[in-house]
N, C-alpha and C positions, 0 to 999 in steps of 0.2 A: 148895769149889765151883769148876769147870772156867770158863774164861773161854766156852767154846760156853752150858752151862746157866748163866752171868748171861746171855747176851746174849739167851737164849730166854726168860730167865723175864722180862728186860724187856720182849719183847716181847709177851710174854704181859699180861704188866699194860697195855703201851699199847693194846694192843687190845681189853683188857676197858672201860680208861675210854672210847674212840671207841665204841665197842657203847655205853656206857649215855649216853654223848651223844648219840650220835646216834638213839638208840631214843627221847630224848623228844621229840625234834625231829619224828620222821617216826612216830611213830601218827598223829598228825592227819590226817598224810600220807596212811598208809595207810586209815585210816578211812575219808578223804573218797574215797579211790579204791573199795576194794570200795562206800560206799553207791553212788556212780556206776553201777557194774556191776550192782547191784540195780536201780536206778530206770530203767537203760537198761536190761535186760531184760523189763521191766514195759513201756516204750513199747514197744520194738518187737514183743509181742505186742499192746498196744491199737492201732497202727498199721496191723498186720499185717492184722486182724481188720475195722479201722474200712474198710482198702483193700478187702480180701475181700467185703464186704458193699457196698461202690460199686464194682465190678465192674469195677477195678484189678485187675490183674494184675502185680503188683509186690509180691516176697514176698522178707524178709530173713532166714532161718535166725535161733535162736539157738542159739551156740554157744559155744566158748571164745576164738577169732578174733576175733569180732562182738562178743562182751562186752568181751574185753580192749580192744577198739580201744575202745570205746565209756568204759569203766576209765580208759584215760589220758589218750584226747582231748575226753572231754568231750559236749556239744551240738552240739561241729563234726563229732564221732567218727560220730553219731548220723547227721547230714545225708551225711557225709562216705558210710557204706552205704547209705542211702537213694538218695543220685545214683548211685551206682554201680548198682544195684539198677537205675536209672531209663535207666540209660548203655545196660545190658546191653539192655534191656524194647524200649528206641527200635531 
């Protein structure tokens, strides 16, 4: 064996144990992100709807933008389009 292929296949190994470290660390991770992205696109169509019907005129798309903001930031993600939304409106 060539000193190139040990130094690749070490690194082959170290980055196979960083992948299975870190994969168990971040499913929850990721978990909790997609359901985020689910439950936020479930309000901002009951938002949408609730605004639609009290005749607001303040309407958030859903999209992959609006999800993912909403994915990583959270209930601040959420307010965070709505003001904008409310920025645009005024």
């Amino acid at each position: 064996m060539s000193l190139e292929q040990a130094v690749i296949f070490i690194l082959v190994i170290c980055a196979i144990v960083l992948i299975i470290v870190f994969a168990k660390n971040k499913v929850e991770l990721l978990v909790n992100v997609i359901l985020r992205m689910i439950f936020g696109a479930i309000g901002i169509h009951i938002l949408n709807a609730f605004l639609l019907t009290s005749g607001v005129n303040i309407f958030v798309g859903i999209n992959i933008g609006t999800v993912g903001t909403i994915g990583a930031l959270g209930v601040p993600g959420f307010a965070l389009l709505y003001a904008i939304a409310l920025f645009q409106y005024i």
